[in-house]
N, C-alpha and C positions, 0 to 999 in steps of 0.2 A: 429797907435800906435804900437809900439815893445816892446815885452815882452819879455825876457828870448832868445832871437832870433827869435820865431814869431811873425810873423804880424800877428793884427788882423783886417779882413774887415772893410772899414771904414763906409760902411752902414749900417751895421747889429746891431740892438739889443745888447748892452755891454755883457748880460745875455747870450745872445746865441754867441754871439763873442770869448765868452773867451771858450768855447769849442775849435778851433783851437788847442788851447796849449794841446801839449801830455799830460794825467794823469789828465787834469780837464774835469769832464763830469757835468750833468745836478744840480747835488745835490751839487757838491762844489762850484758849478756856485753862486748858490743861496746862498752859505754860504758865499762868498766870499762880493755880490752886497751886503747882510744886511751888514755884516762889513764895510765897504764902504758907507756904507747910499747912493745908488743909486738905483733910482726907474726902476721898470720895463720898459720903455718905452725910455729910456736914450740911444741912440745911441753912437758909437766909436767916428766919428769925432764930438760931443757935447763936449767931455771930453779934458782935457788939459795933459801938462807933468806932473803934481802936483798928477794927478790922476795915471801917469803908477807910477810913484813913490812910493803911495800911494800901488797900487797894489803889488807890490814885497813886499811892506814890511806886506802885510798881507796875502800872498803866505808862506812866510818868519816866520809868528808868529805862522800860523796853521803847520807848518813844511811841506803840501803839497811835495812831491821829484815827479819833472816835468819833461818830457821833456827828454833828452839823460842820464839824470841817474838815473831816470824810468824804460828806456831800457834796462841799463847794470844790472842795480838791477836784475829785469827777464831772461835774460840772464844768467846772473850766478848762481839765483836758478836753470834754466832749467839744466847747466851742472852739479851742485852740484847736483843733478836727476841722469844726466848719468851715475858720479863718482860712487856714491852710488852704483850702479845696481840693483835701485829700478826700480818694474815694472812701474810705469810713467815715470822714466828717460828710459828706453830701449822702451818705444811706442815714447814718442818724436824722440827715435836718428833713428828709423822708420819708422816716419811719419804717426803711427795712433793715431786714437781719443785717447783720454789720459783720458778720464773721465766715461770711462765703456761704449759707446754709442756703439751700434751695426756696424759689417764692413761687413754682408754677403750682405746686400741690399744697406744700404746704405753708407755713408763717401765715396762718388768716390772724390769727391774733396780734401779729405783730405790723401787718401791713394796716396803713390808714386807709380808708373809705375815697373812692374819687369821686372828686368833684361833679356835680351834674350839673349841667348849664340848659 
């Protein structure tokens, strides 16, 4: 089944299926299968085309925003951050933890590499 451009596994659980898709996680999942009237145990390839149809149009009534303009949305609050020169827009456009979390010990992963001259 294809949705919005992704595939969803066709063995998997509808409920955990629809994770795949950028911007639905566990909780929309669920909001999504009761709208739908589809039981927990309902696999992908069990379902027809009546059913992606079905799906977008109640993707579509929650207003859900999926998928690539999910990303751009974030994306441009991140730069509307930079613009600003608010302190969380200048930790993103540097690569540290942006939510107060400590960088003497820990965030290696999140801290970038400096510069060697």
């Amino acid at each position: 089944m294809r949705i919005y451009g992704f595939v969803l596994p066709k063995k998997k659980v509808f409920k955990y299926a629809l994770r795949a898709i950028y911007g639905i996680g566990h909780h929309r999942a669920e909001i999504i299968c009761k709208d739908m009237n589809i039981e927990d145990s309902v696999r992908v390839h069990d379902l027809d085309d009546s059913h992606a149809v079905q799906l977008g149009k109640t993707i579509e009534k929650y207003g859900f925003i999926i998928g690539p303009d999910l990303q751009r949305s974030i994306n441009n609050d991140i730069k509307r951050l930079q613009t600003n020169g608010s302190l969380r827009g200048r930790r993103h456009l540097y690569g540290l933890p942006v939510r107060g979390q400590r960088t003497k010990s820990n965030a290696k992963s999140v801290r970038r590499r400096k510069k060697v001259m």
